[in-house]
GUPA-527683 format. One record per residue (C-alpha): z, x, y. Coordinates in steps of 0.001 Angstrom, whole numbers, plus 500000, padded with zeros to 6 digits. Each point is the difference from the previous one (the first is absolute). Layout:
N
ZXY ...
***
This chain:
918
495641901394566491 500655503711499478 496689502017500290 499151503439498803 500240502476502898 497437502062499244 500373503747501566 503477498846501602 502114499119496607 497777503516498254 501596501692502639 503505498471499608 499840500213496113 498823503672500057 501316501765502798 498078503242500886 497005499212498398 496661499016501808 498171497504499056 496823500533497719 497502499066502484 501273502451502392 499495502861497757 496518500181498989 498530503123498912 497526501441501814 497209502463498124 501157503473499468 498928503486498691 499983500673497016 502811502999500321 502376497196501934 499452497874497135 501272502503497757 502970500593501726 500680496600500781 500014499452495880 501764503054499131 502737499131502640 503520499006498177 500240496403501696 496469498707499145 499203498286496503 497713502254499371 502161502840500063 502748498790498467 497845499472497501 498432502903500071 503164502218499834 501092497421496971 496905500767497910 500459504036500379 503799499795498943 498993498512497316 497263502090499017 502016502991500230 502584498414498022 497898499266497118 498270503479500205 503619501880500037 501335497619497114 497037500833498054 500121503725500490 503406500163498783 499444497484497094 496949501831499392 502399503836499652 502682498137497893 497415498402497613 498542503201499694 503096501917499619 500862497385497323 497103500825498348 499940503038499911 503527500700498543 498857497268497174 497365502145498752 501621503158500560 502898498686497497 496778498460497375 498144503436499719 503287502361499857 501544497381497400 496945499938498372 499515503784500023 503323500237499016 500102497842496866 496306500449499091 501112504240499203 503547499322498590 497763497964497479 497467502471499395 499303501201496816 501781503429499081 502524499996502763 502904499525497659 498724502398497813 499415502452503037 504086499783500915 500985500699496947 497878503002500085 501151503903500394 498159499852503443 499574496407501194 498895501457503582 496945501898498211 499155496645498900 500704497586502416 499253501841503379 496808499991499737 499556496251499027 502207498703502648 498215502501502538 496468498468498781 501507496100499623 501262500328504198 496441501374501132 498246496999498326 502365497397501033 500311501448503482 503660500354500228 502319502629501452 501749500883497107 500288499492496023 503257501153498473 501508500215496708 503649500145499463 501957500685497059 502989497607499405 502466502033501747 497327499361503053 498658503517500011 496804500232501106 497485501381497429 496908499526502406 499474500118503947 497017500639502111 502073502904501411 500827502647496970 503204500990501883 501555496586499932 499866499976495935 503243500638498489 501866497847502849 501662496836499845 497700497082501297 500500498964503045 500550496302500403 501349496743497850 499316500679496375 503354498876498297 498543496345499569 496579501930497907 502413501729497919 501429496843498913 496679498249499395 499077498451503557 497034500506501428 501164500684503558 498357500508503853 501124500897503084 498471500882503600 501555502841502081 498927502623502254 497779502965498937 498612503340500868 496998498095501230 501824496778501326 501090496836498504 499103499965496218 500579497649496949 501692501637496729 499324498099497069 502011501375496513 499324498784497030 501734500755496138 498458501930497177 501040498320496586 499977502010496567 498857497703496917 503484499064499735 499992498265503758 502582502681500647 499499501316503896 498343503983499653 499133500204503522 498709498995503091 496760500165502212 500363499418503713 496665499458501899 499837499348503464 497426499944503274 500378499606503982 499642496637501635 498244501367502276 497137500875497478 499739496130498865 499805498714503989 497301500261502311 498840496898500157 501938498936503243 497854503193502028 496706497773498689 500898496901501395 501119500551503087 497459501025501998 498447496266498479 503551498163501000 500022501723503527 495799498486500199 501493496827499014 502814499491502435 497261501824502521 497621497158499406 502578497305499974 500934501387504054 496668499297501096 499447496690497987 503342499174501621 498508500853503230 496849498572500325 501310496333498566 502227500489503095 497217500455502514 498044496791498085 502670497989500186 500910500465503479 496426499720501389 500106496583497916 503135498852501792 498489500702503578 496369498554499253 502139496626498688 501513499708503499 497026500754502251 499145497927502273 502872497798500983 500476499291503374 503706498397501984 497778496454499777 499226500566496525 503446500887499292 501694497148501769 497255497645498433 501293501280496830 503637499345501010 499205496339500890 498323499238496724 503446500954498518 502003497853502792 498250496825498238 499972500978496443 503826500537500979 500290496616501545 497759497984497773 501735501029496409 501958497323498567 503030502114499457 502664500959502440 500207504199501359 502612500976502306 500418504202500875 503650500636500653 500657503472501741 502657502286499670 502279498484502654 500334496623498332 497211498542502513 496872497782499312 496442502260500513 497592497438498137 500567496130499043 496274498753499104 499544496057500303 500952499307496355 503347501049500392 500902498586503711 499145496690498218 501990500559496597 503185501359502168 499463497973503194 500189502747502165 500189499987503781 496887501265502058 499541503027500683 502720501443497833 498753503330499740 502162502825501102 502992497936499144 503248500474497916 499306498307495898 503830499136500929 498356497869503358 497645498359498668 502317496608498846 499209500681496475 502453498984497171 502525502266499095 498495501289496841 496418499635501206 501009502820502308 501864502288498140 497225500416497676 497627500831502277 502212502231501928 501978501737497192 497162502765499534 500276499597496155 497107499154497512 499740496369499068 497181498143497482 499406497099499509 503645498910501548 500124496130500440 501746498877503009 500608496286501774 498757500204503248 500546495658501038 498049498334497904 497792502841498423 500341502410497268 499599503417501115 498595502890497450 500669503003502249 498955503323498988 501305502688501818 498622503714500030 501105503721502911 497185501277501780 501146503666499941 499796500584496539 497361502159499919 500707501965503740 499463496879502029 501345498236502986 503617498805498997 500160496007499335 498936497417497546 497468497521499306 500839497072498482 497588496907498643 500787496176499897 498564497631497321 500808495973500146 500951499307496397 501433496533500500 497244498371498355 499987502760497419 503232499641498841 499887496365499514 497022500711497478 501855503264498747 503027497442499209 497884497715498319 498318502168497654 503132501602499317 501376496716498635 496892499737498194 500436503629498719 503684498944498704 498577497260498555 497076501616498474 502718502269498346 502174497275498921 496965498449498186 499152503510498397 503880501267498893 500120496495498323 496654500267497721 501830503487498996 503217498707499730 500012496572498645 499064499332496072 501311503689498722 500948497821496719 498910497428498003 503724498247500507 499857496521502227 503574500659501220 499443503946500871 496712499198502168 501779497183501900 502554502262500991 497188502563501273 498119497449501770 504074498806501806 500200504114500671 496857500605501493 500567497569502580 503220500877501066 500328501039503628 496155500501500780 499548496475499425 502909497851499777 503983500583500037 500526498200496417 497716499459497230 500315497368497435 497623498929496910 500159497003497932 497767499993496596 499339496766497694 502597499659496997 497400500282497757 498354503091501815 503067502161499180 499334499605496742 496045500313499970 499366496738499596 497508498325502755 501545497229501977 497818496163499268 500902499213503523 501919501507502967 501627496804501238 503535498705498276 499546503457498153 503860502036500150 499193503509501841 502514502644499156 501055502831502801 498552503220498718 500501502099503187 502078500557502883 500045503046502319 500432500677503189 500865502425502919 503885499487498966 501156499398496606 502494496871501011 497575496895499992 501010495804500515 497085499086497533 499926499053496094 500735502975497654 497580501789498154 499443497482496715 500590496683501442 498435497158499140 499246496842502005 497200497696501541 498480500323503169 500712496310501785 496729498236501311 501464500500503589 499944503991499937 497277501549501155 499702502142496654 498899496328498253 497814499497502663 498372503642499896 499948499800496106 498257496040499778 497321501085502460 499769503854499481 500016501239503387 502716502248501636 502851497582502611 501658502001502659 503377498669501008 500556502388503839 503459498035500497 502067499479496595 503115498066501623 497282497240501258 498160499889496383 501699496811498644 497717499881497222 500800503413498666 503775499128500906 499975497464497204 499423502108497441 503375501084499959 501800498909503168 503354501941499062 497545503421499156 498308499900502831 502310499251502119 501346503832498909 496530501270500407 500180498765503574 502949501208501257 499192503313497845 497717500839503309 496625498708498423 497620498520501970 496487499518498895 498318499899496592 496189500430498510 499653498849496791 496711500465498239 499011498673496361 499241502464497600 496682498930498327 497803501816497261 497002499097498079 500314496301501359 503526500163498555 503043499371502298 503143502566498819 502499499235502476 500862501165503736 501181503032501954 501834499211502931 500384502300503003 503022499854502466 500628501150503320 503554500510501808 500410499407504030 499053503233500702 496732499881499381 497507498423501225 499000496697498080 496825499458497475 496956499268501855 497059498282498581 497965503333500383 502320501908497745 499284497153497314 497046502134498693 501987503273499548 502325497634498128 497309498476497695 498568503475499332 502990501093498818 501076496886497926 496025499971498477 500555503738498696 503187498887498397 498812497120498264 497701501936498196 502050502911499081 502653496876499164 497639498305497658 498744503358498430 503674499978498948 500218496499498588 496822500229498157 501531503393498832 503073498339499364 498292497149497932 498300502701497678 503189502344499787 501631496961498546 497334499069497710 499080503445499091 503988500485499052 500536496357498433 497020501024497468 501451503473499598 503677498722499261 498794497763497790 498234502218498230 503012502334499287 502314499227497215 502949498307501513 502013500834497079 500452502284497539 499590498548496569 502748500373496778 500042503049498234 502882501839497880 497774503893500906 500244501143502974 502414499043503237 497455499581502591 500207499904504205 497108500269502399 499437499735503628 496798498269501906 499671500472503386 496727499297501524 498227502017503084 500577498670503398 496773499149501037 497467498541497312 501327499713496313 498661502368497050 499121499489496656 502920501758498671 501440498180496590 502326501166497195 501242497850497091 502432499870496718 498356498826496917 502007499251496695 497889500965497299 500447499115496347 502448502028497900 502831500435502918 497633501979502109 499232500159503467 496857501031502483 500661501254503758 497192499324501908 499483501307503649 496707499938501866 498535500615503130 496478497871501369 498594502130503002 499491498204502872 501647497454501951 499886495914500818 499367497361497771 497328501453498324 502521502483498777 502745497690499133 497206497522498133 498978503011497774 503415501258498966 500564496143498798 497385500831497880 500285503160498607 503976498637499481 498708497334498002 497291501931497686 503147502357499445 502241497523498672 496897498381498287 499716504070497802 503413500478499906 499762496350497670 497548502007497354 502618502958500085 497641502509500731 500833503527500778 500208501253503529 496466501916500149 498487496894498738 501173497607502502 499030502757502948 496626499538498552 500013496478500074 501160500159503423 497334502516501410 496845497728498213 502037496814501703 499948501917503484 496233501168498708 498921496327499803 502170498927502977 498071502090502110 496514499260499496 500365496613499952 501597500343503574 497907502465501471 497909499608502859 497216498632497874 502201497458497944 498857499652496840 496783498258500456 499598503090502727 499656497533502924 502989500437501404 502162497224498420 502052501467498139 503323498684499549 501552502912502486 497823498514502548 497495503573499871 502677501359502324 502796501688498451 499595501470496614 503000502081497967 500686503455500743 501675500765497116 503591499350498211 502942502253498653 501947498960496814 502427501722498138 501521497696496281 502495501304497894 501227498564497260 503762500391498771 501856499376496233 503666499977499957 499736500534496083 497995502979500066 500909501055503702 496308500785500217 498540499733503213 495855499588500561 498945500514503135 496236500532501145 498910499857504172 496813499628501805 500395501763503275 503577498998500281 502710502213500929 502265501514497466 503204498249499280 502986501660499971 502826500361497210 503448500543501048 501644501072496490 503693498984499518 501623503513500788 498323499804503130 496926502688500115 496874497741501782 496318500471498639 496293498928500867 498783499166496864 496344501908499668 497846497030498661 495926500477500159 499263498669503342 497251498187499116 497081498730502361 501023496599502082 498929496535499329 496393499365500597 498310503244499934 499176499920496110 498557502170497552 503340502304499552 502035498796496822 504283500016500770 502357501871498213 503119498896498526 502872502084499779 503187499561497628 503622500978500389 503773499049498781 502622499125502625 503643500657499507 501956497538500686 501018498594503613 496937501966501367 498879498656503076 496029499175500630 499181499724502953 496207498745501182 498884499314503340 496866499835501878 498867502225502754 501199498537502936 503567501373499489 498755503924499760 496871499894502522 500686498886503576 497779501615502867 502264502651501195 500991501369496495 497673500539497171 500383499493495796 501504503048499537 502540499619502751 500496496576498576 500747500763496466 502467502632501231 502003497723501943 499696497478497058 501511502638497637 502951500763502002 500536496215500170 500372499516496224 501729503392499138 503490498013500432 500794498760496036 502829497163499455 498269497046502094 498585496745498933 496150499315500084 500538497615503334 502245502888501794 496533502157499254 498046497698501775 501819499769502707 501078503512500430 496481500982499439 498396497520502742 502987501193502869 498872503834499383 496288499468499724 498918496680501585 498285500910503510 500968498323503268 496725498222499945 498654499096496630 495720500106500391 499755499219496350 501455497659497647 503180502345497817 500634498436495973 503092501754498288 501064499373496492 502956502352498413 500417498641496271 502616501414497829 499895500384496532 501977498027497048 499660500871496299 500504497245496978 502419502226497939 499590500309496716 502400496845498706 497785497796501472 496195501048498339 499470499863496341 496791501113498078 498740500179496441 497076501324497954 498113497803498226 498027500574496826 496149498147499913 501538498060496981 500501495953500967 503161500704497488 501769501666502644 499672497645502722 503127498369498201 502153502661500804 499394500894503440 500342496062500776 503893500634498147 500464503127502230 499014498972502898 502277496557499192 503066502472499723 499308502119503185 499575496300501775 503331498743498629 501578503542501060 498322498754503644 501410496822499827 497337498311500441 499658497710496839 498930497303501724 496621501783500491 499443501269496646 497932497287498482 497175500707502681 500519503478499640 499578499680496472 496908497702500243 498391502407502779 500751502897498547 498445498982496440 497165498599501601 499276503390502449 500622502494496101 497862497717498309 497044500566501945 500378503432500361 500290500408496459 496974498318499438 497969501138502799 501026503194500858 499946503185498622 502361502980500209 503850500064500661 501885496635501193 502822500004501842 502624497359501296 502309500457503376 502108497016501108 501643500885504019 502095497321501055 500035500221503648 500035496982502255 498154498197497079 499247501651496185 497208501760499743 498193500469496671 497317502654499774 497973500787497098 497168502909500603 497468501553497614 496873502095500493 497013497006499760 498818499567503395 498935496665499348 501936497226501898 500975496524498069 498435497263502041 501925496388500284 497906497154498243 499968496588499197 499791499871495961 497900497414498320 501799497043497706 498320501384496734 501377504045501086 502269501985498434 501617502127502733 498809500387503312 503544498318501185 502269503351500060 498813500740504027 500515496399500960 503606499658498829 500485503499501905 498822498897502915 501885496934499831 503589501099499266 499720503094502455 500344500030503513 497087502899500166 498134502187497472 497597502035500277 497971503253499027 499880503577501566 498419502765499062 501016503400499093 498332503454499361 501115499294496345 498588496437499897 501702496345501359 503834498581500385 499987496341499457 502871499030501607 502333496387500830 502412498952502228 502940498016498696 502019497970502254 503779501057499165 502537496777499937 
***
């Protein structure tokens, strides 16, 4: 056992030096003892001689920091009070006047003479502008040119400048005299020594040299303090003292759990305590030795003789795990050499290994709960859940869902039930197993039907001896086999009670196979995915719903009409579906309403409401009312809506029919009404955006209706506005999906819209589409309706109208005219119910109304016979009585017309029919 050698190895190690012990200090006079600390080699001295450097340092750096600051100073106020001088008198009152005297030295000489006493400066002088002095403290020097920079005061500039004097180093300040007219008169130049200004570096001094002074004998006496400290803290020790005290570090030395070998400069062992004999099964006795000699390993040795720095360097010494750390000995003027320490980290290491799996693991578990279930979409999280697997976990990843899972359905039972492949990845993109979208049946046999009927995760570690999963396919996985796969986990994928399918992990040769300790990383990671996979199926289930009730909600048709040539686009959002509607309503008389509207929100709630408010439009559109009165309809509707489904429910308990959760935001409309005879258009919005008009030569237009407040905020009326369409103009209405997106805003929006439609000559459906590639963004967040109508007229050969007297006598001959302009039609099949409709529809007039009659027949896709007048009183259908005389007229209307009708005018009513036309 090597042994610490006391004096012997101190003398070895440190050659030339006497031990401690051997040295102690005897007591001494007190002028020895200040030699002995103010000699060079001691401590003390050094120390001493250290402290006085630096005092002097400081007290020379802040002399001459001390002379600059003041010399800075000094010249800084030197310039203030000659620039102030110096402007202050060129601004006086009466100088100007005083150079353009006969005598401006009579005038100003004795000012500037008076200004330079009080301000304490050398010298005041005026100058004319040629730079002639008018003034100086010395008569002889007036007359002369001034002496010095003056050009830039001449010119306006207020100028100084330092330079030597009679007296020494001075500052010359110049400033300009201005006339009223800011023209440059003269100059005054005022200037003072520096030397004048300074004086405060001869004050301070004598303090600074006090300081420093002070600091030399602080400096001095901490010496002395510190020095007597040092020699009262070794008093007293004796050789047996001292080697006691060596001995006491022998065992600490030997006893530490931790290896210590000293390594001199030669490459020989000094010091190998007891720790590190055992660790490196060294011979006795080895100090003194060659490292090289000892029979260590190769590497062992090199480290510790290579007289580099090592930490923490792990090393296999037999069967032991070495940390070695390695640091020189003469870093900091000592012996040459190294000492190096030893650390047994087998057992360590083996822990170290295990929690690092554990770490990976850990990490796995924590990059999956980030990574899987990004989407609602089954298919997209089964292929994050394959991907997250991949290559920390297992070499191939496959997952098999439940048909009806796919499709957001929930499976009745697992067993029997087809599973379709909905992912596939692994660490090379060639795979033997089923495709991505395959559908089959897991046989009994396979331990997939096993894991799925009992719901517990089967490890297969040897595939080519798993007959049971073998007959699931024999041919398959026979490929999968000699593919290079060896072992497989598959776990069932289980949420809520409710079994989805499997995910099936796969390892080649390489690797090690699945051991039943890995089964739990594998059931973490197939629980997280369940439930992010039956998020998406429940998400799935609604999407589907949501968009069934939406779809059938729209019109999935546009209905018959001779007006307008109509195309439109729907394209919901890709997440959620909107309340977003639009519609094409024949009205009577060959007109047409365009209806687009906008619910906010999203989800069936949404989609439920804009069923509604479609179906309370068409419901007002049947009593032909203007376009402000059906917005006000619409806003009481929403009105009612939502207090009846607001969190109190009607009876204020909660029950409302919204469930109290969800009550509506608000809605955006926008009706217009077209008529191909008149080419009127009435349009009226609440909230909507404008549409836009693209007129037949081209020129594209935002038509500036009254906006309008939207749907459900109440208490503003809507305004309707009026205008005639040429021919073949294009409206186009849309919702604001199209123009609003979150990286552009409305105004961006309707920009991009109007460059869309500014390209004449195309058909309504080539709008749509053109219009939806140019402004439909890459991922839609809200639901986009388009309509782009485009306008027909009913020329003039196919209307006919007539005034009609209030005289029953004339009913006659409208019935012959409108016979003739029928027969012109050729449409005599239809003129005995025209003739009994239209004689019914004058009659009452005639006897009910009041004011001018008039008669319009349209034929269009059926004949249309209007008569209006100015009562506002509507005829009501009745049953007549056996024993009446008339009552009968609106009966036989109603029965030989396909519709009739009354709308209302500003002038009073149309009562109009529909004829069916042979």
């Amino acid at each position: 056992m090597a042994r610490f050698m006391g004096r012997s190895w101190a003398a070895r190690m440190f050659p030339g030096r006497r031990p401690r012990s051997r040295r102690r200090e005897r007591p001494e006079v007190a002028g020895r003892r200040f030699r002995s600390w103010l000699n060079v080699r001691s401590v003390a001295g050094q120390v001493f001689i250290l402290q006085l450097v630096i005092v002097l340092l400081l007290g020379v750096a802040a002399t001459v920091a001390l002379v600059l600051q003041v010399r800075h100073d000094a010249t800084d106020e030197a310039r203030s009070r000659s620039v102030a001088v110096a402007e202050s008198f060129a601004n006086s009152p009466g100088i100007v006047r005083a150079l353009h005297s006969p005598n401006p030295t009579k005038l100003l000489q004795p000012k500037a003479e008076a200004a330079r006493k009080r301000s304490g400066l050398d010298f005041v002088v005026v100058t004319n502008d040629k730079g002639i002095r008018l003034t100086h403290p010395k008569l002889n020097r007036i007359g002369k040119h001034y002496v010095g920079t003056i050009d830039p005061a001449l010119h306006g500039h207020t100028t100084t400048e330092t330079g030597p004097g009679t007296l020494g180093e001075a500052m010359d300040a110049v400033a300009p005299i201005f006339d009223s007219h800011h023209k440059v008169v003269g100059a005054v130049g005022a200037g003072i020594t520096i030397k004048k200004v300074s004086g405060l570096a001869n004050r301070q001094l004598p303090l600074l040299v006090g300081a420093v002074s002070a600091s030399l004998a602080l400096a001095t006496g901490g010496t002395a303090l510190v020095t007597k400290r040092l020699r009262r803290q070794t008093r007293g020790l004796d050789p047996i003292e001292m080697t006691r005290m060596y001995e006491h570090h022998d065992a600490v030395l030997h006893s530490v759990r931790e290896g210590v070998l000293i390594v001199g400069g030669d490459g020989r062992l000094v010091l190998a305590n007891d720790e590190a004999s055992r660790l490196l099964e060294l011979p006795p006795r080895p100090e003194g030795r060659l490292v090289d000699d000892l029979g260590l390993e190769p590497h062992v040795a090199d480290v510790l003789a290579s007289g580099r720095d090592v930490t923490d360097e792990v090393l296999v010494a037999g069967d032991r795990l070495l940390a070695i750390n390695n640091r020189l000995t003469d870093r900091a003027g000592g012996p040459p050499g190294s000492v190096a320490t030893l650390r047994d980290s087998t057992e360590l290491r083996a822990l170290s290994g295990r929690a690092e799996v554990a770490q990976k693991r850990l990490k796995l578990l924590y990059d999956a709960s980030v990574e899987i279930g990004t989407t609602l979409d089954v298919s997209r999280t089964a292929e994050e859940l394959a991907q997250v697997a991949v290559d920390r976990f297992a070499d191939f990843v496959t997952v098999d869902l439940a048909e009806p899972v796919e499709r957001g359905d929930e499976p009745l039972a697992i067993g029997g039930v087809e599973m379709r492949r909905s992912a596939v990845h692994g660490i090379r993109p060639d795979h033997p197993f089923y495709p991505v979208g395959r559908v089959f049946a897991f046989v009994p046999s396979s331990p997939q039907a096993y894991g799925l009927s009992g719901g517990e995760p089967v490890v297969e570690a040897d595939l080519s001896e798993a007959t049971g999963w073998q007959a699931q396919d024999p041919e398959q996985t026979a490929k999968v086999i000699e593919y290079g796969v060896r072992s497989l986990a598959t776990v069932p994928l289980r949420a809520r009670g409710v079994l989805l399918g499997v995910v099936n992990f796969w390892r080649m040769k390489q690797r090690e196979p699945f051991e039943q300790e890995e089964v739990s990383l594998a059931e973490e990671l197939a629980s997280h995915a369940a439930v992010c996979i039956d998020n998406a199926r429940r998400y799935t289930r609604e999407h589907t719903m949501a968009v069934t009730l939406q779809h059938s909600l729209l019109p999935r048709a546009l209905p018959g009409q001779s007006a307008l040539d109509v195309a439109f686009r729907y394209l919901p959002a890709e997440s959620g579906v909107g309340g977003d509607w639009f519609d094409v309503i024949p009205l009577p008389g060959a007109r047409v309403a365009l209806v687009v509207g906008d619910v906010v929100g999203h989800g069936l709630h949404a989609a439920a409401t804009m069923g509604r408010l479609r179906t309370a439009v068409h419901n007002f559109s049947t009593l032909d009312l203007p376009p402000d009165e059906i917005l006000s309809h619409l806003d009481d509707l929403i009105a009612r809506i939502d207090q009846d489904e607001g969190p109190g429910g009607p009876d204020g308990d909660g029950s409302g029919g919204g469930g109290g959760s969800e009550g509506i935001t608000g809605a955006t409309c926008l009706y217009a009404i077209y008529d191909p005879v008149t080419r009127r258009c009435t349009m009226a919005r609440a909230g909507h955006p404008p549409p836009a008009l693209v007129r037949p030569d081209g020129p594209v237009e935002f038509l500036d209706l009254p906006a309008g407040p939207p749907l459900g905020l109440g208490g503003l009326p809507f305004e309707t506005a009026e205008l005639e369409l040429p021919e073949g103009s294009d409206l186009v209405l849309y919702t604001d999906g199209l123009i609003e997106d979150r990286r552009r805003d409305i105004e961006t929006g309707l920009e991009m819209l109007r460059r869309a439609l500014s390209h004449p000559g195309r058909t309504p459906d080539e709008i749509c589409t053109e219009v939806l590639d140019a402004l439909l963004p890459s991922n839609p967040s809200d639901d986009i309706a388009l309509i782009a109508a485009r306008t027909r007229v009913v020329g003039a050969d196919r209307v006919a109208s007539w005034e009609v007297p209030s005289d029953p006598a004339a009913v006659s001959g409208v019935r012959a005219e409108v016979m003739r302009k029928l027969a012109e039609w050729g449409l005599d099949e239809a003129a005995f119910t025209a003739e009994l409709v239209l004689s019914e529809l004058i009659t009452n007039a005639i006897r009910h109304a009041t004011g001018p009659i008039r008669v319009q027949v349209l034929r269009d896709r059926a004949l249309i016979c209007e008569v209006s007048d100015t009562s506002s009183t509507s005829p009501h259908l009745r049953y007549a009585a056996m024993m009446d005389e008339g009552g009968r007229g609106l009966f036989l209307v109603a029965q030989f017309a396909e519709r009739w009708g009354t709308r209302y005018t500003a002038d009073g009513k149309v009562i109009w029919a529909e004829l069916a036309i042979p």
